[in-house]
MDAnalysis code that builds the backbone (N, CA, C; Angstrom):
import MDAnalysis as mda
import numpy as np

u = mda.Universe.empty(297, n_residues=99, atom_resindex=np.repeat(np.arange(99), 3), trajectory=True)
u.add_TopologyAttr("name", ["N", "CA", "C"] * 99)
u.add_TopologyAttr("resid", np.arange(1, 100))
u.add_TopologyAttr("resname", ["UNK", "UNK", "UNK", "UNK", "UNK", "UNK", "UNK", "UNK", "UNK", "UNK", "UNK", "UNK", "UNK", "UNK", "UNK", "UNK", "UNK", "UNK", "UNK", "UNK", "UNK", "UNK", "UNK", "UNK", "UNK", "UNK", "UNK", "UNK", "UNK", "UNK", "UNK", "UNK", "UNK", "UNK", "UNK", "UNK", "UNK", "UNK", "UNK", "UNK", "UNK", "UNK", "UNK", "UNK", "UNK", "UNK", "UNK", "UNK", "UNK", "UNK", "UNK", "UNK", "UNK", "UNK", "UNK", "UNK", "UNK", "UNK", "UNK", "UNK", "UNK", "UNK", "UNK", "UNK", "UNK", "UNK", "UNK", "UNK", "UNK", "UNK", "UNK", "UNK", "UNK", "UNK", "UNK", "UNK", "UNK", "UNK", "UNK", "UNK", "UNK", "UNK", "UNK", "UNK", "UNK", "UNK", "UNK", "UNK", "UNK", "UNK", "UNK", "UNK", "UNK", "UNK", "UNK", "UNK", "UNK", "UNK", "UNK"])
u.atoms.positions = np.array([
    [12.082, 16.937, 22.763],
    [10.782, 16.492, 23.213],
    [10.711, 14.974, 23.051],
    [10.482, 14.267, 24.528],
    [10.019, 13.119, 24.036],
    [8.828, 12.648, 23.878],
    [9.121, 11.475, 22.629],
    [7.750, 10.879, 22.639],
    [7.480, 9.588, 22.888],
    [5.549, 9.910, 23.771],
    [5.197, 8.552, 23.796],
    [4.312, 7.728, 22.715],
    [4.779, 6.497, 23.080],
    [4.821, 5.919, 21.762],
    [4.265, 4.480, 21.986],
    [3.101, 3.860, 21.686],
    [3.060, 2.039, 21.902],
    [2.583, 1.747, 20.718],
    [3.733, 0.802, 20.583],
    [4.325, 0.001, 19.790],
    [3.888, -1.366, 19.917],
    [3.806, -1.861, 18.584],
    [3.643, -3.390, 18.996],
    [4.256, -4.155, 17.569],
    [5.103, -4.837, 17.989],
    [5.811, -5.772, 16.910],
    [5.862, -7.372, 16.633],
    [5.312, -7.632, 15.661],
    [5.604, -9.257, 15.373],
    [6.491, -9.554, 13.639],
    [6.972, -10.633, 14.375],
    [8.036, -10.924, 13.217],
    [7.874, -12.170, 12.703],
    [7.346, -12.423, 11.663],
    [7.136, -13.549, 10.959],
    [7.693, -14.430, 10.000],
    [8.900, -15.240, 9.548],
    [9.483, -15.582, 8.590],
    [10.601, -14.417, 7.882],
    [10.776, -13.430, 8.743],
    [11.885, -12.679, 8.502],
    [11.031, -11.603, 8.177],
    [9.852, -11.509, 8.436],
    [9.121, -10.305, 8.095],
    [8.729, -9.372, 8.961],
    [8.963, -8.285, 9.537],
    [8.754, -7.568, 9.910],
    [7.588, -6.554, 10.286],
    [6.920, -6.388, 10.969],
    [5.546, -6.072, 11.180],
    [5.470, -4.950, 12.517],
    [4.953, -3.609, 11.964],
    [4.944, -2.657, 13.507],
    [3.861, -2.660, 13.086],
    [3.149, -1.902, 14.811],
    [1.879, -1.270, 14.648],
    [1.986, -0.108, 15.784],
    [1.742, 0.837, 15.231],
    [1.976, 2.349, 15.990],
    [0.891, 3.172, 16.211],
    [0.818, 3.623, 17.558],
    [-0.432, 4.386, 17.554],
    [0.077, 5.876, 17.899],
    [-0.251, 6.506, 16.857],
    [0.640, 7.824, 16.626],
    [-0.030, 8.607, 17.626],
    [-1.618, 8.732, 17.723],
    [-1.805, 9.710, 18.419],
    [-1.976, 11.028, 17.658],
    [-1.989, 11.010, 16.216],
    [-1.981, 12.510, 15.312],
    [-0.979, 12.834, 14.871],
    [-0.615, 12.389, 13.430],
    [0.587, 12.404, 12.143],
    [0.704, 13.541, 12.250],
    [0.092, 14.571, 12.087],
    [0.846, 15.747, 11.645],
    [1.388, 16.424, 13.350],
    [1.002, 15.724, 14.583],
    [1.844, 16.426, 15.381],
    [3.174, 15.548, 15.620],
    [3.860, 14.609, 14.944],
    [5.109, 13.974, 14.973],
    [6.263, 14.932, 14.218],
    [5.176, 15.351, 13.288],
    [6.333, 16.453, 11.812],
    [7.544, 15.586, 11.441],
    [8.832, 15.974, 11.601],
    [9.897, 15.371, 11.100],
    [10.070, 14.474, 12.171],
    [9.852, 14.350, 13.446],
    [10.127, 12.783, 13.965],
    [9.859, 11.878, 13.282],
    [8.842, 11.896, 12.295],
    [8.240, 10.327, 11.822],
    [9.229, 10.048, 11.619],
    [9.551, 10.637, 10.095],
    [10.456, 9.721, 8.948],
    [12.015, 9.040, 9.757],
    [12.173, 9.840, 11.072],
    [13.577, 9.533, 11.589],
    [12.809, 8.104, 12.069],
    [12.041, 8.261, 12.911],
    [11.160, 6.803, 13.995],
    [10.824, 5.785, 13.160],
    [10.137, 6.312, 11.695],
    [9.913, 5.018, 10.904],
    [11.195, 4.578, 10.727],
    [12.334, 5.058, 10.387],
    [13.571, 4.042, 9.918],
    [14.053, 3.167, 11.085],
    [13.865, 3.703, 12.361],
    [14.782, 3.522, 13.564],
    [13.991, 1.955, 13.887],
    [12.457, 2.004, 13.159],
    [11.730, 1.019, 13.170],
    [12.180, -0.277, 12.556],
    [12.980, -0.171, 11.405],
    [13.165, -0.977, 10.348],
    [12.418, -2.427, 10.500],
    [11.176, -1.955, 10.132],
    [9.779, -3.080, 9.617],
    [9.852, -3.025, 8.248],
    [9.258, -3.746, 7.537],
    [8.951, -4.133, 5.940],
    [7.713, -3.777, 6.292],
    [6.774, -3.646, 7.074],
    [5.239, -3.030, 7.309],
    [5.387, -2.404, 8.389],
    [4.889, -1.328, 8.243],
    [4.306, -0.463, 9.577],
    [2.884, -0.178, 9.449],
    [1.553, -0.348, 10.439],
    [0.707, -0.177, 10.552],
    [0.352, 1.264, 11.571],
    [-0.197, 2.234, 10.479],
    [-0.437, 3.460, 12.067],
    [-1.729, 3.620, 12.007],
    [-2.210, 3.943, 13.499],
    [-3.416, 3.810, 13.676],
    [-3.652, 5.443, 14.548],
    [-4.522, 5.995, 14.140],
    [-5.201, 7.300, 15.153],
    [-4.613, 8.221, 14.212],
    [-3.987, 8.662, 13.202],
    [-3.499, 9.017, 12.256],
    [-4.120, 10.776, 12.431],
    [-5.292, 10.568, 12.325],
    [-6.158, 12.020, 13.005],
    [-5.985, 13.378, 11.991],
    [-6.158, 12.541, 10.346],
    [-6.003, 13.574, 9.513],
    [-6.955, 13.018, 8.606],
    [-6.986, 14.445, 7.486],
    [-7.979, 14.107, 6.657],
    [-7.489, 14.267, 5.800],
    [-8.587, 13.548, 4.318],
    [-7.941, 12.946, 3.018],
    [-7.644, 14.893, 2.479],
    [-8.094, 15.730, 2.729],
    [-7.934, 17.058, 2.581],
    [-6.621, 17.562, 3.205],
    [-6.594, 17.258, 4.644],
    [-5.654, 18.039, 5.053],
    [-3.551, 16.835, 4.889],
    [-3.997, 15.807, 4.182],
    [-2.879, 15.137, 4.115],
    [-2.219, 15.833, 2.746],
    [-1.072, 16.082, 3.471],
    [-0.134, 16.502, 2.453],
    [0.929, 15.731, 1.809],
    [1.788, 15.922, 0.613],
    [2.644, 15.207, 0.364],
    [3.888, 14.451, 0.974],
    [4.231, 15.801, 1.698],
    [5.593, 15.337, 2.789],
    [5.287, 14.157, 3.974],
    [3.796, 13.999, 4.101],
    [3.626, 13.318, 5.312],
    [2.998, 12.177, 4.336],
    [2.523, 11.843, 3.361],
    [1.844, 11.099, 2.599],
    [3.144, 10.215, 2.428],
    [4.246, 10.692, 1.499],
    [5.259, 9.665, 1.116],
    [6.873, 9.948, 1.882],
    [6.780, 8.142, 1.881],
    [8.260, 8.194, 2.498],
    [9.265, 7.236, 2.024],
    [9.788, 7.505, 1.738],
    [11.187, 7.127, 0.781],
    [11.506, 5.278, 1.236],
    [11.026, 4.821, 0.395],
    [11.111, 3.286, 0.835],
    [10.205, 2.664, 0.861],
    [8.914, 3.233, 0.686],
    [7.961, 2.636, 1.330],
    [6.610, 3.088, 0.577],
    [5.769, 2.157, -0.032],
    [4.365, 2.590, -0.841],
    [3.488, 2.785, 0.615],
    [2.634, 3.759, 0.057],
    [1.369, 3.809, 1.037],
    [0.232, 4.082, 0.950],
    [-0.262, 3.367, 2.209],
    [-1.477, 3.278, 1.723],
    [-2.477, 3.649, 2.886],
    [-3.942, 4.843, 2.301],
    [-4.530, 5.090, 3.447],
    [-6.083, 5.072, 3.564],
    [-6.385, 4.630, 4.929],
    [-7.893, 4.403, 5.139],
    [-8.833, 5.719, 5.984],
    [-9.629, 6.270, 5.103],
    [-10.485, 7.656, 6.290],
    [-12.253, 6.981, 6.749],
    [-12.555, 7.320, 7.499],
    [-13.847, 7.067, 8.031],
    [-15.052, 8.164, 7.064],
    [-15.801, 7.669, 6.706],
    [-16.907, 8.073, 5.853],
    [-17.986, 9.109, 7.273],
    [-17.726, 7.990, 8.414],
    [-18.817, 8.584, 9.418],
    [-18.125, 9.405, 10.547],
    [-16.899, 9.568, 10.370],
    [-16.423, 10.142, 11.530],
    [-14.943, 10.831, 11.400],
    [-14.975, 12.133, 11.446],
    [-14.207, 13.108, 10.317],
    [-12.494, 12.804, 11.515],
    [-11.501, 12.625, 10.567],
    [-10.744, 12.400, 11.452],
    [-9.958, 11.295, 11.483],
    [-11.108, 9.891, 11.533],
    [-10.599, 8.871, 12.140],
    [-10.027, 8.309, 11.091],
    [-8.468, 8.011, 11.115],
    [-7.697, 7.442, 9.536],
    [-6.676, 6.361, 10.645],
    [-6.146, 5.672, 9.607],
    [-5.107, 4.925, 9.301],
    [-4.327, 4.903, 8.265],
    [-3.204, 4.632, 8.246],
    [-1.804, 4.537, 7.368],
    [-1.301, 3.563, 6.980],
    [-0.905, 2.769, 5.952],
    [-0.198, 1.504, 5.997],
    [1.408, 1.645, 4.901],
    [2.214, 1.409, 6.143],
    [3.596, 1.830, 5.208],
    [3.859, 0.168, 4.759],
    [4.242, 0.040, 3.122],
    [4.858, -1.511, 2.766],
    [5.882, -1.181, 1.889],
    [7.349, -1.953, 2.089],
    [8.216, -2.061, 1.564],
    [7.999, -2.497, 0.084],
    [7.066, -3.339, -0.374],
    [6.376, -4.361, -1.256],
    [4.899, -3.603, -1.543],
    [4.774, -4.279, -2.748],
    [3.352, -3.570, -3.466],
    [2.291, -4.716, -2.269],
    [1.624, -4.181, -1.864],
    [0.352, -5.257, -1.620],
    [-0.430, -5.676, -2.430],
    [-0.948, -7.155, -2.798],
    [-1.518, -7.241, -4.017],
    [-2.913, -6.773, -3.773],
    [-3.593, -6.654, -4.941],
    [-4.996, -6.571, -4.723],
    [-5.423, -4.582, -4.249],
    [-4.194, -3.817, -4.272],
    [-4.364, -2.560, -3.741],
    [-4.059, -1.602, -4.467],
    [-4.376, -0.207, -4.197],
    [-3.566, 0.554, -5.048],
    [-3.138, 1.683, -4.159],
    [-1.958, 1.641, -4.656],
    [-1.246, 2.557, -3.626],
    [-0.982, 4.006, -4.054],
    [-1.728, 4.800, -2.483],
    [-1.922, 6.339, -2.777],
    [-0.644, 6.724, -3.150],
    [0.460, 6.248, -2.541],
    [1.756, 7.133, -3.107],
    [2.615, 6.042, -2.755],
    [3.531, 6.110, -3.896],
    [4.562, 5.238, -4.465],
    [6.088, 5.807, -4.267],
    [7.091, 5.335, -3.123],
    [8.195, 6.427, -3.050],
    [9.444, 5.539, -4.106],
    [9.002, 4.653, -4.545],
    [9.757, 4.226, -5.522],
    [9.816, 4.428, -6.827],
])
């Protein structure tokens, strides 16, 4: 099955930066973790994520390399974002730590 996918990348001082609009994490399943590497960013930003702080599970929560970190909508059940960082972000605390 393929997937569609827009992508958007900037690279800054050797830094690496995606932003992915998944379209709904849990319907990627095991594509992610292959697509995030194939990505090789030091940040990935996902957006439309389309899960809840309930229905996120561990396997899709952490990924080997990478702390993360996630945002849900208070007013609108559903609407999330993801932030994968190679590096602690300062000032944050990160839901899951694959290091």
């Amino acid at each position: 099955m393929a997937m569609a996918v827009a992508v958007g990348e900037t690279e800054v001082s050797g830094l690496r930066l995606v932003s992915w609009n998944v379209n709904g994490i849990r319907a990627r399943g095991k594509q992610l973790r292959s697509m995030l590497q194939r990505l090789g960013a030091e940040i990935i930003c996902l957006q439309e994520t389309r899960i809840t702080r309930e229905l996120l599970d561990e396997p899709t929560a952490i990924v080997d390399g990478f702390n993360s970190y996630f945002s849900y909508s208070r007013r609108r059940r559903g609407y999330s974002g993801h932030l994968l960082s190679k590096a602690m972000i300062l000032g944050s605390r990160s839901t899951h730590s694959a290091h």
